[in-house]
C-alpha positions in Angstrom: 28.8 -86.9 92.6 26.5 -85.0 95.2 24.3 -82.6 93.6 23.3 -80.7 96.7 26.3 -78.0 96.5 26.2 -77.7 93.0 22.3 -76.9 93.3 22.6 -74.7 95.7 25.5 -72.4 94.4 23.8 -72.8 90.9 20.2 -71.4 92.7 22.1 -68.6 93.9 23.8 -67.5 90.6 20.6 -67.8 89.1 18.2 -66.5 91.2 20.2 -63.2 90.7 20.3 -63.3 87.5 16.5 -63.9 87.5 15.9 -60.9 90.2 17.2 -58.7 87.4 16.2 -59.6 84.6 12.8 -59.3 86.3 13.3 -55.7 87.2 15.3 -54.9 83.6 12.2 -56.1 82.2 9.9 -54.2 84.2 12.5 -51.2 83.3 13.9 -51.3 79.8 11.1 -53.3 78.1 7.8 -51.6 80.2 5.1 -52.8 81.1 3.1 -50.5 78.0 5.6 -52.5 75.1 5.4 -56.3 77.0 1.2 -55.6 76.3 1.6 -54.5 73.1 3.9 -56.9 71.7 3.0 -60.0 73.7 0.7 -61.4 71.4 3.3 -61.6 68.6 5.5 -63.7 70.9 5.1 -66.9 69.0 5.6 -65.3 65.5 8.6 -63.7 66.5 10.1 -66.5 67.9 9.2 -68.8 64.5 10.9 -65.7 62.9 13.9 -65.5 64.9 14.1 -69.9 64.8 16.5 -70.5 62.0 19.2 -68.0 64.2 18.6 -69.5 67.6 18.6 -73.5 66.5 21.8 -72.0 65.5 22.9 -71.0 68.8 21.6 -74.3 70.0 23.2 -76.3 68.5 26.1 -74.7 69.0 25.5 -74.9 72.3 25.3 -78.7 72.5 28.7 -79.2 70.2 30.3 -76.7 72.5 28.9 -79.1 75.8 30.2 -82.2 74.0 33.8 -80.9 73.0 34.4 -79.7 76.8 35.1 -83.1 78.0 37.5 -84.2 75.0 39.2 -80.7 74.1 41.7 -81.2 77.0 42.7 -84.5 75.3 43.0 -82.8 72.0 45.0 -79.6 72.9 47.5 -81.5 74.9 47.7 -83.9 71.6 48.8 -80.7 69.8 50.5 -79.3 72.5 50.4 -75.3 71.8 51.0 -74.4 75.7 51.4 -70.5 75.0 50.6 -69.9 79.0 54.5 -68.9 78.9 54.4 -66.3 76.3 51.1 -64.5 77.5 53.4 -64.1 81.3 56.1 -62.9 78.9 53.8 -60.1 77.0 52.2 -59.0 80.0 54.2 -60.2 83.3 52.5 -59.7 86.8 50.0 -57.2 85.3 47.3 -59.2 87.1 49.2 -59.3 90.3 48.7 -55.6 90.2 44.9 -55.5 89.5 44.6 -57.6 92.8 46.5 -55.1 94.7 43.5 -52.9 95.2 41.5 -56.1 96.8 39.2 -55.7 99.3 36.7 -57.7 100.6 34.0 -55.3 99.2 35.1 -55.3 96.1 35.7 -59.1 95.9 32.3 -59.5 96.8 31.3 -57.5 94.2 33.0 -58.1 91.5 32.1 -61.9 92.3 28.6 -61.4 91.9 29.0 -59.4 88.5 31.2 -62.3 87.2 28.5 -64.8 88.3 24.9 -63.8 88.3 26.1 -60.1 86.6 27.5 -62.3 83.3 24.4 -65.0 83.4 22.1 -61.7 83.2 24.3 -59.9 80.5 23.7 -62.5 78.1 20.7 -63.6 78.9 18.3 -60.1 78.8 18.9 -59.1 75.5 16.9 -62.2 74.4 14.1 -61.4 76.3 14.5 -57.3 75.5 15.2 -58.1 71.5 12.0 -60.4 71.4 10.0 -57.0 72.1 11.9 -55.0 70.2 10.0 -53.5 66.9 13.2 -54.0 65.2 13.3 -58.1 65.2 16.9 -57.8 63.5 19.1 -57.5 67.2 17.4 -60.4 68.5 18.9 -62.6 65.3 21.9 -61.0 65.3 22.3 -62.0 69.2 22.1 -65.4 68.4 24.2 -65.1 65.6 26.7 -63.6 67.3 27.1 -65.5 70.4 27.5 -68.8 68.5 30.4 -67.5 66.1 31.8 -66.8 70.0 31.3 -69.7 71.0 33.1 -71.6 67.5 35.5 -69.7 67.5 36.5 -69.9 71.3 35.8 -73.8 71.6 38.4 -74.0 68.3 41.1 -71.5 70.5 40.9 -73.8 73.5 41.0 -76.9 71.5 44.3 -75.2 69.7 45.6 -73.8 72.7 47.0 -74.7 76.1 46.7 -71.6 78.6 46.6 -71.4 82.6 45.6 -68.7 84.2 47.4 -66.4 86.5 45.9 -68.0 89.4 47.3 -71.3 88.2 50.8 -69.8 86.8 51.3 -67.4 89.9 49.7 -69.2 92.9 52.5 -67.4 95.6 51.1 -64.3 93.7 47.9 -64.1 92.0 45.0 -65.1 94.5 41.9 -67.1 93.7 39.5 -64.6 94.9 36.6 -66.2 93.8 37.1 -70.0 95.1 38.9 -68.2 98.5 36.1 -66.0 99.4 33.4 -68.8 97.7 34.7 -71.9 97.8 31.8 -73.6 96.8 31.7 -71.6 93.6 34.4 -74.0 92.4 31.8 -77.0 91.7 30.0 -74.4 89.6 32.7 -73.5 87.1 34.2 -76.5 87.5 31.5 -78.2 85.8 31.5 -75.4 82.4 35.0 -75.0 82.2 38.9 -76.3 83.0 42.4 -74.0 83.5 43.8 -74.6 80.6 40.8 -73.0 79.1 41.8 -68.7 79.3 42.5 -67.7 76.0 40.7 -65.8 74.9 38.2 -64.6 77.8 34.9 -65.4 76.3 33.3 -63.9 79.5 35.0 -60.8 77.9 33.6 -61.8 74.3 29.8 -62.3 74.5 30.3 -59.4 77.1 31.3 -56.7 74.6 29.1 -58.5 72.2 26.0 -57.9 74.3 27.5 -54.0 74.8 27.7 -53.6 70.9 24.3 -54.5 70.1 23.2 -52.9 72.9 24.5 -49.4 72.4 23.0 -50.3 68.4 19.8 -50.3 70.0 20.0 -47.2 71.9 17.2 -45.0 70.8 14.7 -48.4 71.5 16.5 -49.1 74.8 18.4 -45.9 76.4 18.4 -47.6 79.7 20.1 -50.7 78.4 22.5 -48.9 76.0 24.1 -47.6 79.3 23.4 -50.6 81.8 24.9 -52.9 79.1 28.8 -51.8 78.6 29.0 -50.4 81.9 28.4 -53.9 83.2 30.3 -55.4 80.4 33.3 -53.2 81.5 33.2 -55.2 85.1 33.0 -58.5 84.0 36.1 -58.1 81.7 37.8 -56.1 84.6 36.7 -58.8 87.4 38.1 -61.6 84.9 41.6 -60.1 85.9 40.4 -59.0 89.4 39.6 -62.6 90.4 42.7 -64.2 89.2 40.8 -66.5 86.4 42.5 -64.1 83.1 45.0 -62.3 81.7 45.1 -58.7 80.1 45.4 -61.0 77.2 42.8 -62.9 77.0 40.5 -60.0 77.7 41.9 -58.3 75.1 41.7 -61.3 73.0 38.1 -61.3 74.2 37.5 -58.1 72.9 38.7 -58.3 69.6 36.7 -61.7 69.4 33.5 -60.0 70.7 33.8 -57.3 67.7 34.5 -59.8 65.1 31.9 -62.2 66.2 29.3 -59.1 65.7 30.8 -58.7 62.2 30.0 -62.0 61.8 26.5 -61.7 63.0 26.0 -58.8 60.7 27.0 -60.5 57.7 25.5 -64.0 58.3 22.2 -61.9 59.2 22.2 -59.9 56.2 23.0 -62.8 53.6 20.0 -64.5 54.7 18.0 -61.8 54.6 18.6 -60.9 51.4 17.7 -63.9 49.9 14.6 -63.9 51.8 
């Protein structure tokens, strides 16, 4: 396989990712709480350890059961692609009628570098945070997304309109960036929709985020609002249903239940 395209798409995605959480950090955290707190960097982190080896390793499972989940959920054979069309019908199809090449290119970047940023400033905002519960429950929380997704597209079959609808749902994203293809092609397959887990960690990070409100004001507003156009450009591009965001929703509330509780327990017996 050559690298060089997936390399380059993957700079781009992260280099404006990296762009802002430089300036969210100069913004939200400040340059006054970064030199107060740095030198407990190290502690915090020890602290925090137990919650993100969590994370990582759910990680890893979650790298390792993408290449034989495919396998597995056509061995079970759940294909519920047709009842999602029937629930919601060409709902997507009329998302994509107010397309234009503006907004594609916008909502393209939110989806890409916008999502990477989403979920990856709160650990960097939580680790300065006086409050040093967020940053666990973070952790916490994404990895019961991430179970609990990996175990719905292990157990379910789902295409996406843009695979269902071809003649007329468009692929915004791989028409207007082709190369951005290799890129998802590498962390994800079709028949992996439901439920939108860009929606999930998305209204995760917004939950926690407006929990933190009177530490970061800033973020408490920066944080739904842009978790409100990754669900949306989900649809917009073609890649999920109104289901699955939905889906993704109800999964990103539960999965901060989850983080609450887990959180708490082992707290307590600390």
């Amino acid at each position: 396989m050559n690298l060089s395209p997936l390399l380059s798409i993957l700079g781009e995605v992260l280099s404006g990712a990296a762009l802002a959480l430089f300036v969210a950090t100069l913004v939200v955290v400040g340059p006054a709480r970064l030199r107060r707190t740095v030198g407990t960097v190290r502690e915090r982190v020890w602290d925090a350890s137990p919650y993100l080896g969590l994370l990582t390793v759910v990680l890893l499972v979650n790298n390792v059961a993408r290449d034989v989940g495919p396998e597995v959920s056509w061995a079970i054979g759940w294909n519920v692609t047709g009842l999602i069309y029937a629930i919601e019908g060409n709902f997507v199809e009329h998302v994509q009628s107010l397309a234009t090449p503006t907004l594609t290119a916008v909502f393209s970047t939110v989806y890409l570098s916008g999502y990477v940023f989403l979920l990856s400033f709160p650990f960097v905002a939580y680790l300065f945070s006086d409050d040093r519960r967020p940053l666990k429950l973070t952790a916490v929380a994404f990895a019961a997304n991430y179970m609990i997704g990996l175990t719905c597209y292990i157990l379910f079959i789902s295409y996406g309109p843009r695979n269902l609808l071809p003649e007329h749902v468009d692929s915004l994203l791989y028409v207007t960036y082709p190369q951005t293809q290799i890129l998802t092609g590498e962390v994800n397959v079709n028949t992996n929709v439901f439920p939108s887990l860009h929606t999930s960690l998305s209204v995760t990070t917004a939950i926690v985020a407006l929990r933190t409100r009177r530490t970061y004001p800033v973020w408490a507003v920066v944080a739904p609002t842009l978790a409100a156009m990754v669900a949306f450009a989900t649809m917009y591009l073609g890649i999920h249903w109104a289901v699955d965001v939905a889906a993704g929703i109800v999964l990103g509330v539960v999965s901060v239940a989850i983080g609450d509780h887990l959180v708490d327990r082992r707290t307590n017996r600390t």
